[in-house]
C-alpha positions in Angstrom: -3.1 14.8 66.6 -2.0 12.0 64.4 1.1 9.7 64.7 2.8 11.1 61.6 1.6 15.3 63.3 3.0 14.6 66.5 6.3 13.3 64.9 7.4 16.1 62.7 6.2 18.5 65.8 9.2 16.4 67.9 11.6 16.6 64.9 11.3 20.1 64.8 11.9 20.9 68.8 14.8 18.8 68.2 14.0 15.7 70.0 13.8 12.4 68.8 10.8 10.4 67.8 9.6 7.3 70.5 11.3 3.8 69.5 9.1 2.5 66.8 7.6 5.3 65.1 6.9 4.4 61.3 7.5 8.0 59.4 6.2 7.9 56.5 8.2 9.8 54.0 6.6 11.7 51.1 3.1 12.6 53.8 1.8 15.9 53.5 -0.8 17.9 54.9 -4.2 17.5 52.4 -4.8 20.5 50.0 -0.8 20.9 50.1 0.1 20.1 46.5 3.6 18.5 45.5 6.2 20.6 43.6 7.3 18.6 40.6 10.7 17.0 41.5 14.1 18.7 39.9 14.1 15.9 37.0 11.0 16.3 35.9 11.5 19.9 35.0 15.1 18.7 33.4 13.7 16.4 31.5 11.4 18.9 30.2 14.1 21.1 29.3 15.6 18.3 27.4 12.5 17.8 25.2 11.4 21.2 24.7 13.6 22.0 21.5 12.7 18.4 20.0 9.1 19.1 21.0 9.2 22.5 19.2 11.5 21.3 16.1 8.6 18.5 15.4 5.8 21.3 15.3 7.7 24.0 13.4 8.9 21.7 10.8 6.5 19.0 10.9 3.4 19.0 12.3 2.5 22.7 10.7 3.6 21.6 7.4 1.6 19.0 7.5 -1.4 20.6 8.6 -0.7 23.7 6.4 -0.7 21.1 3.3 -4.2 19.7 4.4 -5.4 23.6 4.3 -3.8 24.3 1.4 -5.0 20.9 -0.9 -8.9 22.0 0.7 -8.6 25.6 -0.9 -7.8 27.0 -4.9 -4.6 28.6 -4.4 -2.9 30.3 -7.1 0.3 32.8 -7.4 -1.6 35.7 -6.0 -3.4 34.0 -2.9 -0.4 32.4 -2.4 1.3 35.3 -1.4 -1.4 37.7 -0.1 -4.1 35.2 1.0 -7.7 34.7 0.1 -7.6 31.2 -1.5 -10.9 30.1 -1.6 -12.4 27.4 0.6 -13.4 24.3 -2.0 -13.3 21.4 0.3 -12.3 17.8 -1.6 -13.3 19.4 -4.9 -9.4 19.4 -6.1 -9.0 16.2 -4.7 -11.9 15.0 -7.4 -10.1 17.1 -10.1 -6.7 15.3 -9.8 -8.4 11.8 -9.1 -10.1 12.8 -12.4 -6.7 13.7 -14.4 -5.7 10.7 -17.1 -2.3 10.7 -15.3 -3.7 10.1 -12.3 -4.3 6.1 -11.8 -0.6 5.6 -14.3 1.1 7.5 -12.3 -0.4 5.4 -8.6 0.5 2.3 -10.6 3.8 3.2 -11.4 4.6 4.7 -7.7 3.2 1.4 -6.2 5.4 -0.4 -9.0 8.7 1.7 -7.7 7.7 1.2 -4.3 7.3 -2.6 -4.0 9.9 -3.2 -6.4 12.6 -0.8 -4.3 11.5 -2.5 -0.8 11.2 -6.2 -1.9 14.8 -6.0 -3.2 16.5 -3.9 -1.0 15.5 -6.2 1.6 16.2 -9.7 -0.1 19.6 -8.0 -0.8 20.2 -6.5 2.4 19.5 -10.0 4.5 21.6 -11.9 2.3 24.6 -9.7 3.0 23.4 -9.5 7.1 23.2 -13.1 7.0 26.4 -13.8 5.7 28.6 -11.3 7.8 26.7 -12.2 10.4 28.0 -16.0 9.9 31.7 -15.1 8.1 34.5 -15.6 10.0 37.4 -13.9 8.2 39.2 -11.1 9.3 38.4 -8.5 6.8 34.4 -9.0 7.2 34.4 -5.6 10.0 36.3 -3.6 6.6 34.5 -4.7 3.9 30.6 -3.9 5.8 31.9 -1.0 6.4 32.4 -0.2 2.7 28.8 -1.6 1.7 27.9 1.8 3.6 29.0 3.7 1.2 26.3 4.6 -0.7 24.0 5.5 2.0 27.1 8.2 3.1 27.2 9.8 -0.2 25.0 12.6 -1.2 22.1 11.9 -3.0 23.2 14.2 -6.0 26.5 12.4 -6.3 24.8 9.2 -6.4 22.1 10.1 -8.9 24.8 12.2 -11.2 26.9 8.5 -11.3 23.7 5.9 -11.9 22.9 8.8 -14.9 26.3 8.6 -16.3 26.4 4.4 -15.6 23.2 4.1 -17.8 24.1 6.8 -20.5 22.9 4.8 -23.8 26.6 6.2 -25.6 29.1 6.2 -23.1 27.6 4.5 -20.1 29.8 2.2 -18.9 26.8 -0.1 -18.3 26.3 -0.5 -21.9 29.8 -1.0 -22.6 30.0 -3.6 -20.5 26.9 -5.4 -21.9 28.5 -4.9 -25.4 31.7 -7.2 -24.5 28.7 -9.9 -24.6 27.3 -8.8 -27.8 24.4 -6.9 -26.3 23.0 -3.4 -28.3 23.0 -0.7 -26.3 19.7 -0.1 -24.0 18.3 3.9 -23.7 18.2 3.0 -19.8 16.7 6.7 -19.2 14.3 6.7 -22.0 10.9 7.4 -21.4 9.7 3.2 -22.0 12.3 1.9 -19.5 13.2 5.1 -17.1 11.3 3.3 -14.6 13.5 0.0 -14.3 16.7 2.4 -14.0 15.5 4.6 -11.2 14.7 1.2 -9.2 18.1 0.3 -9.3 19.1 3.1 -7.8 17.1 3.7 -5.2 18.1 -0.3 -5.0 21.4 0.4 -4.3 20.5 3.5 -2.1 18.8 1.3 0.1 20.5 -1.9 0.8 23.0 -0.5 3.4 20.2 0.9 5.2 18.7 -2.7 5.4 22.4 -4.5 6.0 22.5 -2.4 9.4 19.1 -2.7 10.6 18.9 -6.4 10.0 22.3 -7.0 10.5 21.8 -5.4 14.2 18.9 -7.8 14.8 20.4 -10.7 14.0 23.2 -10.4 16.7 20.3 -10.1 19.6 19.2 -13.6 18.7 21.4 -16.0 21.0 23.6 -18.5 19.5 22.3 -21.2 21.8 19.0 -21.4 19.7 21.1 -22.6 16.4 23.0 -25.3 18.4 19.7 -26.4 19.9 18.2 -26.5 16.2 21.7 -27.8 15.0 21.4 -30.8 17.5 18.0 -31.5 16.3 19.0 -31.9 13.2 18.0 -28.8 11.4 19.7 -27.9 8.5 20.9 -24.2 7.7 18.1 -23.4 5.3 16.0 -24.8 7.6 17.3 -23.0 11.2 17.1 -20.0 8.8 13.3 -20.3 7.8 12.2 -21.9 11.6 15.3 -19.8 13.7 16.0 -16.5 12.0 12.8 -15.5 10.1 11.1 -15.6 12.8 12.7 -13.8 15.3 13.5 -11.0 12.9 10.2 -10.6 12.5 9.9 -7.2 14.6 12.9 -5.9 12.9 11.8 -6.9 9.5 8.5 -4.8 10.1 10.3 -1.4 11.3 12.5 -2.5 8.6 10.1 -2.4 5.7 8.1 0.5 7.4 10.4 3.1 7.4 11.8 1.8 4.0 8.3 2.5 2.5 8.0 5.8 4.1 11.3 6.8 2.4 10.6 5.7 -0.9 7.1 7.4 -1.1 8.5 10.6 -0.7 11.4 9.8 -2.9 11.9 12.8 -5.3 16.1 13.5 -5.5 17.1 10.5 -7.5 14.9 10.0 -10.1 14.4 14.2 -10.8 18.5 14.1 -11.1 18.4 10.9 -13.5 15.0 11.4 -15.4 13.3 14.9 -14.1 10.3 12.2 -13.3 9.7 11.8 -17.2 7.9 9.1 -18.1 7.1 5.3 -16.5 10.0 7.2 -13.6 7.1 10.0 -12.5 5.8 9.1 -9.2 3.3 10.7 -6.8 6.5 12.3 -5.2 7.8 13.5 -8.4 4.6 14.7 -9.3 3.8 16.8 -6.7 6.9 18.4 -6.8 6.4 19.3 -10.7 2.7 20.7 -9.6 4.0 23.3 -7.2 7.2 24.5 -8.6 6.2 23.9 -12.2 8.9 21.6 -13.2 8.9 18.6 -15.5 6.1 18.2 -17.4 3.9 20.6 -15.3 5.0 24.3 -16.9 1.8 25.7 -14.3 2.3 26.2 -11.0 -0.4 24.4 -9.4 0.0 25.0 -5.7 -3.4 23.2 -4.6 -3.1 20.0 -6.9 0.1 19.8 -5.5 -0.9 19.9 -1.9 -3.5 17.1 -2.9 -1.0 14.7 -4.3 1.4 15.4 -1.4 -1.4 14.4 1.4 -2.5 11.2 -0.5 1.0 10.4 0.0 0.9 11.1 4.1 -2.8 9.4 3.8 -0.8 6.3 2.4 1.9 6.3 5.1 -0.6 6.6 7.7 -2.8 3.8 6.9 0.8 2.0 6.7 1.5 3.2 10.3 -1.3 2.2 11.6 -0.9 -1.5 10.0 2.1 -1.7 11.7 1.1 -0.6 15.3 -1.4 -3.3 15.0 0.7 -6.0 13.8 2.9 -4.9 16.5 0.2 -4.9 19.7 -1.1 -8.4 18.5 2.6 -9.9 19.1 2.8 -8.4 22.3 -0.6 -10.2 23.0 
């Protein structure tokens, strides 16, 4: 009989293990199994709804696009099934399309353009609350959040009504200067006015991320670098830059998924007309037959939409490695 047999045997007689016994808690018999303990099965509970929400509404869309871009569907299979099976032959047909490549340029235009100034804009302001001092710097951060409070719609109805080429009160206010009114939404220049919305849509996103990661970086570091004699521009580009480095990539990651897969602003200010149609806007026009797609074109649509996931995976998967080789 072992040591840890002949103590549970005493235990349950009632009488006390010898002076020196070592029980060893968590022992049992072999080819008992354990029960899982009473958290793990909370736990569980906990993450069942997320775990379901993610494959209901995202994971079987997204695998449901992939099926649907590989097979012709049209209004008829759509609803009663029997599309068929035509493996990457529709991606070849849209990759084929003279809209295609203007249409990549000008998303990769919208997309750089949005993320390089919403996050030059949205450090400056971090930066400077993080260093002002008065008292009304809490109020007045809190109103840069605006914008990213508002609904979309209301925010796209205003930037249309801004950049109106009669009454806008952009062009009035260029014309105190002596400036002829601009056709901001025109087809030519449609492209330059959506960017400034989606601009200004995005720099309270960046102020709060960035803003957040510079307060984890100690204070001691700047009077060390301040002692040294560093100077601000110079504790910013040797101190700050690269601390916020992690921050910056999550930063511009999630700001390039967004704007990928931005459709609601530029359909409310252009309907994605002209250099303002995007993969995004696209897509949407293919399979509801909006814009300047009058066919419904439920297969080219699915294409376009999983060229955009294709994009924001290889994007991902930048980033995890970026990530992995700073932990190393």
């Amino acid at each position: 009989m072992s040591e840890v047999t002949a103590t549970r045997a005493l235990v349950t007689r009632g009488s006390r293990p010898p002076r020196g016994t070592r029980i060893t808690r968590g022992s049992a018999p072999a080819g008992v199994r354990r029960r899982p303990h009473s958290t793990t099965w909370i736990a569980l509970a906990f993450a069942a709804p997320l775990v379901a929400y993610l494959i209901l509404f995202y994971a079987y869309p997204l695998v449901q696009n992939v099926i649907m871009s590989m097979h012709r569907f049209d209004r008829n299979t759509f609803v009663n099934g029997g599309a068929p099976f035509v493996g990457f032959d529709i991606y070849g047909e849209v990759a084929s399309q003279p809209r295609f490549w203007p249409v990549v340029r000008q998303t990769a235009i919208f997309t750089i353009a949005s993320l390089a100034l919403q996050y030059v804009f949205g450090l400056a302001l971090a930066v400077f609350f993080h260093r002002a001092g008065f008292r009304l710097a809490a109020g007045l951060r809190a109103l840069f959040l605006v914008p990213w409070l508002l609904p979309v719609i209301v925010s796209g109805t205003t930037w249309q009504w801004i950049m109106n080429a009669d009454n806008g009160i952009l062009n009035t206010f260029l014309g105190i200067f002596g400036v002829d009114p601009v056709w901001w939404l025109s087809t030519d220049t449609s492209l330059i006015s959506v960017i400034i919305a989606n601009v200004w849509l995005g720099i309270p996103f960046n102020l709060v991320i960035l803003y957040s990661g510079l307060q984890n970086i100690p204070a001691d570091l700047y009077e060390a670098a301040s002692l040294d004699g560093a100077s601000a521009w110079q504790q910013f580009w040797r101190v700050t830059m690269p601390l916020l480095k992690p921050v910056t990539l999550i930063t511009l990651l999630l700001g390039l998924v967004y704007t990928l897969k931005v459709v609601d602003v530029i359909w409310i200010m252009t309907a994605g007309t002209g250099t303002s149609q995007t993969l995004a806007t696209w897509s949407y026009g293919l399979a509801f037959g909006k814009g300047t797609s009058s066919v419904i074109r439920y297969s080219e649509a699915s294409v376009v939409g999983t060229i955009l996931l294709l994009v924001a995976l290889v994007f991902g998967f930048i980033y995890i490695a970026v990530q992995r080789r700073q932990e190393d």
